[in-house]
C-alpha positions in Angstrom: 20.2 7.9 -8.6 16.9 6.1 -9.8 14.1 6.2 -7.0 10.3 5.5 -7.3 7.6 7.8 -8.7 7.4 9.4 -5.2 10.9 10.2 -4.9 10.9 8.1 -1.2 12.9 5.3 -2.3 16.5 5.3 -3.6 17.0 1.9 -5.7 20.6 0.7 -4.4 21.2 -1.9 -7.7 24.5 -1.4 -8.8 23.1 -1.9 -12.6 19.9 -1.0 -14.3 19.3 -2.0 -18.3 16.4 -0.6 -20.4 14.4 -3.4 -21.8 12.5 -2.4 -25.1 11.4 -6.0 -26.3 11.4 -9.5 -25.3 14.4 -10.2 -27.5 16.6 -7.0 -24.1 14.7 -9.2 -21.4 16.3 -12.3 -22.4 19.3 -11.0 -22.9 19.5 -9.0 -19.5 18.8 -12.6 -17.7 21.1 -14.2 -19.2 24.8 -15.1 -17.2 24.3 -15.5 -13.4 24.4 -13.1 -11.0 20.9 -11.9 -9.4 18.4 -9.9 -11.5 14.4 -8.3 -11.2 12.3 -6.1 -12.9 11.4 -3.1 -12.5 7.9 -1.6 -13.8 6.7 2.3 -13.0 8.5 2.2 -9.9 5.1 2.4 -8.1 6.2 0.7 -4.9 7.5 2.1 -1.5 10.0 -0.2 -0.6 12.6 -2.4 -1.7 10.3 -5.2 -3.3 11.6 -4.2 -6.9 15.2 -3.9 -6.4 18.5 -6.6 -6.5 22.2 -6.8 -5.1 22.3 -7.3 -9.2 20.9 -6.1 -12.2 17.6 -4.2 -12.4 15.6 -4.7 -15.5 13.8 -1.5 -16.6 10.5 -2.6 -18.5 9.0 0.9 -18.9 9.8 1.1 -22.5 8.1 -2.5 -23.5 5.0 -1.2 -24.6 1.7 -1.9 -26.3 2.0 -5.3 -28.6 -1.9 -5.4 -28.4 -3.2 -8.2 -30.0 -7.3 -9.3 -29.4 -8.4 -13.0 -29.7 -11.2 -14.8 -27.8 -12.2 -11.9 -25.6 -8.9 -11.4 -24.2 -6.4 -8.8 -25.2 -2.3 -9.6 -25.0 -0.4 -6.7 -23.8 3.2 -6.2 -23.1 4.5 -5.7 -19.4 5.2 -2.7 -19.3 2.0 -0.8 -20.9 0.4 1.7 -18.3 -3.0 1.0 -17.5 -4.3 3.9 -18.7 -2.6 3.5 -22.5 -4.1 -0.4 -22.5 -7.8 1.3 -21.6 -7.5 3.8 -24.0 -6.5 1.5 -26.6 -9.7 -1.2 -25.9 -11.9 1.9 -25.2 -11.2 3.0 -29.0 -12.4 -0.6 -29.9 -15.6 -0.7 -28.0 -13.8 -2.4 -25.3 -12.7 -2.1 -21.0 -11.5 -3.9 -18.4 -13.7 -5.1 -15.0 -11.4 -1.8 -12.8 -9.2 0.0 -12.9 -6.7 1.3 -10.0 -6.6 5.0 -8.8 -3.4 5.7 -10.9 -3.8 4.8 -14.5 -0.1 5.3 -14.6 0.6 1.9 -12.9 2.1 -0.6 -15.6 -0.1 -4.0 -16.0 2.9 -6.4 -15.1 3.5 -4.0 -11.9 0.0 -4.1 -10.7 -0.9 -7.4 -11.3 1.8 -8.6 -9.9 1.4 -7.2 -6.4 -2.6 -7.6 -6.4 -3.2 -3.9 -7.2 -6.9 -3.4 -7.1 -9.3 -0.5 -7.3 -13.0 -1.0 -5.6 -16.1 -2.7 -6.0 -17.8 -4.8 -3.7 -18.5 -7.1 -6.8 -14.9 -6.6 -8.6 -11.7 -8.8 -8.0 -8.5 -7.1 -7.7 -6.9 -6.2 -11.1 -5.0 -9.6 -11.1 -8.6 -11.7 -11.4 -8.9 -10.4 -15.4 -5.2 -11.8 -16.3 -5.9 -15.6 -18.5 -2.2 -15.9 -19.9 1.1 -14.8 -18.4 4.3 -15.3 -20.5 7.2 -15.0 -18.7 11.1 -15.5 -19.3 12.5 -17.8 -16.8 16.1 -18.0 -14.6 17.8 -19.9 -17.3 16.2 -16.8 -20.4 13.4 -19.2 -21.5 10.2 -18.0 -22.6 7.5 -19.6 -20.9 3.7 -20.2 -20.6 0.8 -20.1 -18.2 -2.9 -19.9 -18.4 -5.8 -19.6 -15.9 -6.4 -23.3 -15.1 -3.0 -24.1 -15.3 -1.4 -26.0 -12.2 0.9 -23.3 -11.4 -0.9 -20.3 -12.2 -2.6 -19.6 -8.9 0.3 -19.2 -6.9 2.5 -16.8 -10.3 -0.6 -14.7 -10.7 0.1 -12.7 -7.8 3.5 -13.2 -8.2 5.5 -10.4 -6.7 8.2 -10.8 -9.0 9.6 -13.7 -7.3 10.1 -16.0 -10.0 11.4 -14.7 -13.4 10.3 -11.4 -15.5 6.9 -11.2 -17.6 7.0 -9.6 -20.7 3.3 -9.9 -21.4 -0.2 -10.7 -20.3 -3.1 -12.0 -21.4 -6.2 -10.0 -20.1 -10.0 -10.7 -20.2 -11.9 -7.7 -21.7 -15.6 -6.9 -21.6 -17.6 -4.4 -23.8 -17.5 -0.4 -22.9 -19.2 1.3 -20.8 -20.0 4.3 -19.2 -20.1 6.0 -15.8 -20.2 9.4 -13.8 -19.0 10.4 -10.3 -20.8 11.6 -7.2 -19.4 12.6 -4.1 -21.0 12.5 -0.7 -20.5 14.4 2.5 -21.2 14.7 6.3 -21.7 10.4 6.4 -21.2 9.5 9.8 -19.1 6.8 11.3 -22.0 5.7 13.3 -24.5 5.7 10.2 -21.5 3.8 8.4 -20.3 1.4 11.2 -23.8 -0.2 11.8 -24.7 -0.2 7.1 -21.2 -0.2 6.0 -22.6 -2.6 3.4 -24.4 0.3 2.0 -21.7 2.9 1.7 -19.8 0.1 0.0 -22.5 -1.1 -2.4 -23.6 2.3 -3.1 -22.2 2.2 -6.6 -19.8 0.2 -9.0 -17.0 1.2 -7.6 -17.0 3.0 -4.1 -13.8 4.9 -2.2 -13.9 6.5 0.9 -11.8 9.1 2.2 -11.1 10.0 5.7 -8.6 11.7 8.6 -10.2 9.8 10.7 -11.6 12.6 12.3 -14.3 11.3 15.4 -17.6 12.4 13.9 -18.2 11.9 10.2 -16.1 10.0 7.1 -15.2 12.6 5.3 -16.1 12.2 1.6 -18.0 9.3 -0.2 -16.6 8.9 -3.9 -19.2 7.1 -5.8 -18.3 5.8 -9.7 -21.9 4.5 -10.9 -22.1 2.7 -14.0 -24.9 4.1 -16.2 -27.4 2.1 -18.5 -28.1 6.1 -19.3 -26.4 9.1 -18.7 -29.5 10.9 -17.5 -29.5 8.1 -15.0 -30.4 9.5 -12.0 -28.3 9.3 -8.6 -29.8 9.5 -4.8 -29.3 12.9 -3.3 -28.4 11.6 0.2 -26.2 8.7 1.7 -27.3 7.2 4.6 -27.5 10.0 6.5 -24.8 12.2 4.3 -25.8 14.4 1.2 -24.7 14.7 -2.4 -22.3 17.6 -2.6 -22.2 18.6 -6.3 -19.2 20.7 -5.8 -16.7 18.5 -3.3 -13.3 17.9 -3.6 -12.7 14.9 -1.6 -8.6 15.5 -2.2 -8.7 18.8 -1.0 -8.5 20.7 -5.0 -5.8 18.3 -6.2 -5.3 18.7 -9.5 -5.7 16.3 -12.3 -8.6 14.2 -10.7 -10.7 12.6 -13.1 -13.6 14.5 -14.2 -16.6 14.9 -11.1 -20.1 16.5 -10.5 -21.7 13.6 -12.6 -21.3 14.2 -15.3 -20.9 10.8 -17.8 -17.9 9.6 -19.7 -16.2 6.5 -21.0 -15.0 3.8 -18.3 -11.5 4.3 -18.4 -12.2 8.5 -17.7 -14.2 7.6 -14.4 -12.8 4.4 -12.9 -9.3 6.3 -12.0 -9.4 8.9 -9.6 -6.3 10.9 -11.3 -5.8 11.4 -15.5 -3.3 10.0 -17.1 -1.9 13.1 -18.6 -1.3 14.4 -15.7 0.2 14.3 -11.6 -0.9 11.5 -9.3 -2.3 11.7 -6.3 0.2 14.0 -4.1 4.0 12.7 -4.7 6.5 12.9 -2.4 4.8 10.3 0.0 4.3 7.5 1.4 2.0 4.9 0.9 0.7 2.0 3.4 -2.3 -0.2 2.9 -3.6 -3.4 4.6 -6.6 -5.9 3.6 -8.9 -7.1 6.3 -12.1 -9.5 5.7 -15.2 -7.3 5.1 -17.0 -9.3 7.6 -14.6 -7.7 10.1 -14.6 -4.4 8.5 -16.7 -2.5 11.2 -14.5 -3.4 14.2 -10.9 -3.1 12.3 -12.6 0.5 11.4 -13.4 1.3 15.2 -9.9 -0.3 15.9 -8.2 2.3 13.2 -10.6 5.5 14.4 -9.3 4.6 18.7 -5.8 5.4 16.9 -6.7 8.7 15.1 -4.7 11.1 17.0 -1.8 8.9 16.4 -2.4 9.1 12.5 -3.6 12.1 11.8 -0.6 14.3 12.1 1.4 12.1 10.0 -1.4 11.6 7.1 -2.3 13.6 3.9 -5.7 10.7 3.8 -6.8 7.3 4.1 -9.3 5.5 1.7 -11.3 2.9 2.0 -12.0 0.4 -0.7 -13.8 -3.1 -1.0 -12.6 -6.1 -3.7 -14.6 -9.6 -3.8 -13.0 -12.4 -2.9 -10.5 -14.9 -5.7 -8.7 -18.0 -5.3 -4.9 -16.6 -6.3 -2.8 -18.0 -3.7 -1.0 -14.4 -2.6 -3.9 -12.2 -3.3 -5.2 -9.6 -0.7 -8.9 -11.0 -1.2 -7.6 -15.0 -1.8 -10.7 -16.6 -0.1 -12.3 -13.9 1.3 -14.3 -10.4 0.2 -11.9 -7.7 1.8 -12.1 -4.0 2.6 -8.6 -2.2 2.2 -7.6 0.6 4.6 -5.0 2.5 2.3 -3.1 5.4 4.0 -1.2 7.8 2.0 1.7 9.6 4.6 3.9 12.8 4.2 7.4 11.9 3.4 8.1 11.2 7.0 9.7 7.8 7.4 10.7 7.9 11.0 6.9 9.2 12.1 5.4 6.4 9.7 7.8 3.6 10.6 6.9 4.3 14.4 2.9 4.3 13.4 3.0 1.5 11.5 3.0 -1.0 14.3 0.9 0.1 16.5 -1.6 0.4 13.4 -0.2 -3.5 12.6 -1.1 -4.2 16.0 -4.6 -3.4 16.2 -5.2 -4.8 12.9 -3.7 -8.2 13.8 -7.1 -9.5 15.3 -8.7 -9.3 12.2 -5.9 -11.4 10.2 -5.0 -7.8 8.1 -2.9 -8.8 5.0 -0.2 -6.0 3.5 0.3 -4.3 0.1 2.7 -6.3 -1.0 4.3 -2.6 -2.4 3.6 -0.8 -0.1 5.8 0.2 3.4 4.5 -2.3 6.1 6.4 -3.6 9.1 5.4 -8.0 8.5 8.0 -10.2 8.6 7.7 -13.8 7.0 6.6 -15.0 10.2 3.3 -12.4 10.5 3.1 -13.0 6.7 3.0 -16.8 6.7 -0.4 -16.7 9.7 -2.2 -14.5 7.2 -1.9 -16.0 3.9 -2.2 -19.5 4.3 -1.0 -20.4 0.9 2.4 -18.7 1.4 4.9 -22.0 1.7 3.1 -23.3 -1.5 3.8 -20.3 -3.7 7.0 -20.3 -2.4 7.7 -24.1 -3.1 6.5 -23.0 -6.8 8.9 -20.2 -7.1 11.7 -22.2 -5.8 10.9 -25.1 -8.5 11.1 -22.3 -11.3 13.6 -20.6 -10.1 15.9 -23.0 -8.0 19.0 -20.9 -8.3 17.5 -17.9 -7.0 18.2 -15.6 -9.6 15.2 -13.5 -8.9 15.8 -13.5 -5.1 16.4 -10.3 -3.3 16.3 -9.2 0.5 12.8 -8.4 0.4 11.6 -11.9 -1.0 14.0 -13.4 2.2 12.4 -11.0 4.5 9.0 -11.9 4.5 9.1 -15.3 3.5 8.1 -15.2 -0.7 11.7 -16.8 -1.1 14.2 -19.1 0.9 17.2 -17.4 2.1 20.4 -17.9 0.2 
């Protein structure tokens, strides 16, 4: 039985190949029959899987190659092995996710992010995406490129990439703070300066009545003896908090500096993330609606609570990718992470879907939700035209699957 990296999905294809080069992609597309990839198994629902054949791209690794800023990368390369390999080279990347363990075809894919009020989701450094296509032809696009808004964020619904082409920047360096005792009222009326309060800022709450909970601040340094504020609106700077309760493997705290690719993740690559055996829900609202869907999310705490390990809160700037969480508009993401309880969270899930819906919330595209293409369709307005784009590519529907049908990223068959 193959299931995701939390153990809370089963994948029901009757037939999964190992793809180790461009040469095994082809060759598992070709002949008819339905087919998708499958990355770090990183979602929580059935998004990745077929009636067909699964194509396992874990093992197509590495294939760096740097030219014009950009480096090429294969699909499936974790995150964390790509920064490691441009950090040797005097190189990063804008972000970086929580999980470096997330592969880059995976992430971009489904408009993985990170924070930052200033930072696009992950997707915004991809330039080049090379694909192979319904019929096992390699093919081409580039940023600028008629088609590439709508296969950027392109949720496997239209062949399998093998590689991407990723804008890279020079290194950098940055530390982590943590603040406590932030209260929602100090927060709800500057929310703007919890979320600008470094380059990339997560909260972490229960949604307990009072106070946030923790404040994770990643500040990039010009110096490491850089100094950092020792209070937070009206919160402090608690050298010694764990704002995931003493999980292990969280990247390195209390200030102190280190390379980019060290800092930007919450969790090392060499080791656990975040809790396993969970659940994972997340939903993108406009940050100029932030405060309210907040108030909105804290009026349902009791509900949530028993049911949640913890929420965070993260900000990404607004892009023009057609089925991006932030496409026209800087969002805040409410991310919950549940105990393995599907019944409990597929009960909560609507009610949360419910007070959300005033402020046009837009799903993870991998994570659980409870949208159907209807719901999908009023809050990404470019929905119908990626969909007309995937149908051109793929016209036989090779890459469709129940999930595509179900909320409205393919026409049923």
């Amino acid at each position: 039985m193959t299931r995701n990296w939390a153990g809370t999905y089963d994948y029901t294809a009757p037939r999964i190949v190992a793809a180790w080069s461009e040469a095994d992609v082809i060759r598992a597309v070709a002949g008819d029959g339905p087919v998708h990839a499958l990355g770090t198994r990183h979602s929580f629902t059935d998004l990745p899987d077929t009636s067909g054949t699964l194509i396992d791209l874990a093992g197509l690794e590495g294939g760096f190659a740097l030219r014009d800023g950009e480096v090429r990368v294969a699909a499936g390369t974790r995150y964390g092995v790509l920064a490691t390999w441009l950090d040797e080279r005097g190189l990063a990347l804008h972000n970086l996710g929580s999980l470096p363990h997330i592969s880059v075809a995976g992430a971009t894919a489904t408009g993985t992010h990170g924070s930052g009020d200033a930072n696009g989701v992950l997707t915004t450094a991809v330039r080049g995406i090379r694909f192979v296509d319904a019929d096992g032809e390699v093919r081409e696009v580039r940023s600028g490129d008629p088609d590439f808004a709508a296969l950027a964020v392109g949720v496997g619904a239209y062949g399998v990439v093998v590689s991407l082409d990723i804008e890279t920047r020079p290194s950098y360096r940055m530390r982590q703070d943590v603040y406590r005792d932030v209260s929602w009222d100090a927060a709800l009326g500057a929310l703007d300066t919890v979320t600008g309060a470094g380059y990339s800022v997560s909260v972490f709450t229960r949604w307990e009545p009072r106070t946030v909970g923790f404040v994770w601040v990643k500040s990039r340094l010009d110096a490491d003896d850089d100094p950092v504020p020792d209070a937070l609106l009206d919160g402090v700077l608690d050298i010694d908090a764990e704002p995931l309760g003493g999980l292990a493997d969280v990247t390195r705290l209390r200030g102190e500096p280190g390379p980019w690719m060290l800092r930007l993740p919450h969790f090392r690559l060499d080791g656990t993330p975040s809790f396993g055996d969970e659940i994972q829900s997340e939903y993108f609202v406009p940050r100029s609606a932030a405060p309210a869907a907040l108030r909105a999310m804290l009026a349902l705490g009791d509900v949530i609570r028993p049911l949640l390990f913890v929420s965070e809160l993260r900000t990404a700037s607004a892009d023009e990718l057609w089925l991006s969480p932030a496409f026209g508009q800087d969002v805040l993401a409410i991310h919950f992470t549940w105990h393995n309880d599907p019944v409990g969270v597929a009960a909560v899930l609507p009610r949360i879907e419910e007070a959300l819906a005033p402020f046009g919330a837009r799903p993870h595209w991998g994570k659980r939700h409870a949208f159907d293409r209807a719901a999908i369709e009023r809050v990404h307005p470019r929905l119908s035209d990626a969909r007309a784009v995937f149908e051109r590519i793929d016209p036989r529907g090779r890459f469709v699957n129940a999930h595509l049908e179900r909320v409205g990223l393919r026409e049923q068959r």
